[in-house]
C-alpha positions in Angstrom: -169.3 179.7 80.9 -169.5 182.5 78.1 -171.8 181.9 75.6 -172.0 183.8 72.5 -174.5 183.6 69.0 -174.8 184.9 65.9 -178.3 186.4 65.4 -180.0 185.8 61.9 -183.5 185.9 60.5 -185.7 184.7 57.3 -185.7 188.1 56.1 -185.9 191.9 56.8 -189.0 193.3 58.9 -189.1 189.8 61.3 -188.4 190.6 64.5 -184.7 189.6 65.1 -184.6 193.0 67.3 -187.4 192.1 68.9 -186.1 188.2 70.2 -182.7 189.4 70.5 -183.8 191.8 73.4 -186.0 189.0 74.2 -182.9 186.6 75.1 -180.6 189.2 76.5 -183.7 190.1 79.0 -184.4 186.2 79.9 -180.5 185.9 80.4 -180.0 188.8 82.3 -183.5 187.5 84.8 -181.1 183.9 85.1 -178.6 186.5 86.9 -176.4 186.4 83.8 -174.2 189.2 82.4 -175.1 190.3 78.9 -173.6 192.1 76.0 -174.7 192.6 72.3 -173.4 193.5 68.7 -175.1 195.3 65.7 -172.2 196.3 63.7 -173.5 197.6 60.8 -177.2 199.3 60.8 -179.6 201.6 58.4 -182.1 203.6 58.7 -180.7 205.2 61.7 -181.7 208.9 62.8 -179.6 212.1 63.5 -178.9 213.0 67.5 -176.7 215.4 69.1 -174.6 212.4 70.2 -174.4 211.3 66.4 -176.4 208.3 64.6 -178.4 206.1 66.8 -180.8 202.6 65.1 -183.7 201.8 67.3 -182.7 198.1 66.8 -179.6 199.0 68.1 -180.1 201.0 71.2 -182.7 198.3 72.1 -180.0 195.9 72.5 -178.0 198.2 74.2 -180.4 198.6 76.6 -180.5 194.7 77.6 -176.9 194.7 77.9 -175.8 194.2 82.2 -172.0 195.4 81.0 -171.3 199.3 80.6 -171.2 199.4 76.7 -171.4 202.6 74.4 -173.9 203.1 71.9 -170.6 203.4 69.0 -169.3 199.8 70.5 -172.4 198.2 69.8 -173.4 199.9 66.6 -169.8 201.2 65.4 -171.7 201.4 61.9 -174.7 203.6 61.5 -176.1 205.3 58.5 -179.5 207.0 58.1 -180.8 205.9 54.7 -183.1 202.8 55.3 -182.1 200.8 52.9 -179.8 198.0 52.2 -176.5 198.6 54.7 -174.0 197.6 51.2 -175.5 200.3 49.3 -176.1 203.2 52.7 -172.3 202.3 53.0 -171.4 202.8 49.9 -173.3 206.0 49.3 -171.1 207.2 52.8 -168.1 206.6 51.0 -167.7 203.7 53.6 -165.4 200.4 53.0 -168.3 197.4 53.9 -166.7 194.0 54.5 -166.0 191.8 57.1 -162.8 192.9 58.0 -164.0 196.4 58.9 -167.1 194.7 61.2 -164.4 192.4 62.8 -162.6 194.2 65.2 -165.1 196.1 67.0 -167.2 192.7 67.0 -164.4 190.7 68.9 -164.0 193.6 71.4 -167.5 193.0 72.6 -167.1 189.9 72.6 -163.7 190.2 74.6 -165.5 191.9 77.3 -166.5 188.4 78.5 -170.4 188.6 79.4 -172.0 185.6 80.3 -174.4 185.5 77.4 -173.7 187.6 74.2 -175.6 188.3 70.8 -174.2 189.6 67.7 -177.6 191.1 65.6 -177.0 190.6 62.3 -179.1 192.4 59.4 -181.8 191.2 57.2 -181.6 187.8 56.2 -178.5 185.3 55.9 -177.0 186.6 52.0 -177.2 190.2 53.2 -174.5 191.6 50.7 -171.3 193.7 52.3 -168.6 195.0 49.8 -167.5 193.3 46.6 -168.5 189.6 46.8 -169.1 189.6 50.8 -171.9 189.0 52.5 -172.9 189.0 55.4 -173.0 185.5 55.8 -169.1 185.7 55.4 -168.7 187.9 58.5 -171.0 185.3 60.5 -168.5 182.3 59.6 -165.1 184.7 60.5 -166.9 184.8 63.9 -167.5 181.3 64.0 -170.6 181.7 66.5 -173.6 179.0 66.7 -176.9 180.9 65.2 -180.2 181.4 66.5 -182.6 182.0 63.3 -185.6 184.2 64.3 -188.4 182.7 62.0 -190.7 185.7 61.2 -194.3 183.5 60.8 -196.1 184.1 57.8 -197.3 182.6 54.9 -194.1 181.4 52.9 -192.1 181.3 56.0 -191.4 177.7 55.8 -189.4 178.1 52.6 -187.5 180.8 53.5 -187.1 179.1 57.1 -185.6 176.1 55.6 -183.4 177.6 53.2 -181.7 179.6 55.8 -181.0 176.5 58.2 -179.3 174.8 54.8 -177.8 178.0 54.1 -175.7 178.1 57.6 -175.1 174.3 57.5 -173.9 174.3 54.3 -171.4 177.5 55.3 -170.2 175.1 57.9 -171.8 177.1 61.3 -174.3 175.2 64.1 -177.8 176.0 64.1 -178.5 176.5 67.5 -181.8 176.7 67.9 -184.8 178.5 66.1 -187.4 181.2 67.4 -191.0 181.4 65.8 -192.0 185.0 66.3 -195.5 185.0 64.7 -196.0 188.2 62.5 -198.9 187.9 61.0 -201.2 186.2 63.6 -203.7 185.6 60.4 -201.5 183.4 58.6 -203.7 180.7 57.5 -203.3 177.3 59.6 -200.6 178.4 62.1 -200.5 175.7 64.6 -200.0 173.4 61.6 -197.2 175.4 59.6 -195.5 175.6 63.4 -195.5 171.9 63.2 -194.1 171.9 60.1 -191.2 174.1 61.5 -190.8 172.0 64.0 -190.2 169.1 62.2 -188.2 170.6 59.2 -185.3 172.6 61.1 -182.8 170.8 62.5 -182.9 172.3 65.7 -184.9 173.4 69.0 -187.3 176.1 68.9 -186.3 178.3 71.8 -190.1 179.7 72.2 -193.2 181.0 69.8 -194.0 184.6 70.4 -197.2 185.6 69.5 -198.2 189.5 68.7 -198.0 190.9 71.8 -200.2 194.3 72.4 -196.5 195.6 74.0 -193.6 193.5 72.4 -191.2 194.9 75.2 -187.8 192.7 75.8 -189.6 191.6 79.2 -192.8 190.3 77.9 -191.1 188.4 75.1 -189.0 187.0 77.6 -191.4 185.0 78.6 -191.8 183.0 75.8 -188.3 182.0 75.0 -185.9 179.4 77.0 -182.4 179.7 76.6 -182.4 176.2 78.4 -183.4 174.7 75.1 -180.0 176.3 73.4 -178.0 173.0 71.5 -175.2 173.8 73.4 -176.3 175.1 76.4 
């Protein structure tokens, strides 16, 4: 059985890369095959093979099917800075028509377990009155919301789950990937996550010394998926 998410986070800066390598890696140890999806990506550097994202060629390399770099990441521009305005300084038509197609390719390939990254937060802007968001809901693909742990994260945590509800999408389950290991009473705001989102936590990941797709593996359990 194929099963497919759409990747989200709290904000910017939290670690969605991070868990989404994370979960590939754990799927891919349960002898599953994997694919991935960043469509649109900033901050990306100049190659001889053309624009490459770290994000994105960290997914990449989690992925068990023989994907190129420009199917995971068909859009890549090199200002790091909101992907609406790097697109539109490129001259570059942003909405969710244009991250569609190549999406739905991936997903065509039909690997056992597949994440589509999204970027930022959930009300990421595209083009016009698009966001983000809008693209997620075309897809129609439970979420997993990465949590980055901090202090305010409950807010912003909690907003996002109403956020997806509210665009009619599943929350599939929830990753606390602790950021800032001196947040002030973390075991307690944890708890507090726990009992305010309505759905499983897939695994807390602390700061590791080496935050490598393996070792964060080993704090996250796709068994704990909603619909798994």
């Amino acid at each position: 059985m194929t099963h497919a998410y759409f990747v989200t986070g709290t904000d910017t800066e939290i670690g969605k890369t991070t868990i989404a390598a994370g979960l590939l890696h754990a799927a891919r140890l349960r002898g599953l095959s994997t694919a991935a999806a960043k469509p649109v990506a900033s901050g990306c550097v100049a190659s001889t093979d053309g624009l490459r994202n770290d994000d994105a060629l960290s997914l990449l390399a989690q992925c068990s099917l023989p994907l190129r770099y420009e199917e995971v990441n068909p859009l890549a521009f090199e200002p790091a800075i909101a992907p609406h305005l790097a697109a539109r300084e490129a001259g570059v038509q942003l909405d969710v028509a244009s991250l569609l197609g190549p999406v739905r390719e991936i997903l065509a390939k039909g690997a056992d377990f597949a994440l589509v990254e999204g970027a930022g937060g959930w009300r990421v802007p595209l083009a016009g009155t698009e966001n983000l968001s809008d693209f997620a809901v075309a897809l129609g693909l439970p979420v997993i919301l990465v949590v980055g742990v901090r202090l305010g994260c409950i807010n912003h945590a909690v907003l996002s789950a109403e956020a997806i509800a509210r665009d009619g999408l599943q929350l599939a389950g929830w990753v606390a990937n602790v950021v800032d290991p001196q947040t002030s009473r973390l075991e307690e705001n944890l708890a507090t996550l726990a009992e305010r989102l309505p759905a499983p936590c897939l695994g807390q990941v602390p700061r590791l010394a080496s935050a490598q797709a393996a070792a964060v593996a080993g704090h996250l359990s796709l068994e704990r998926l909603a619909d798994w």
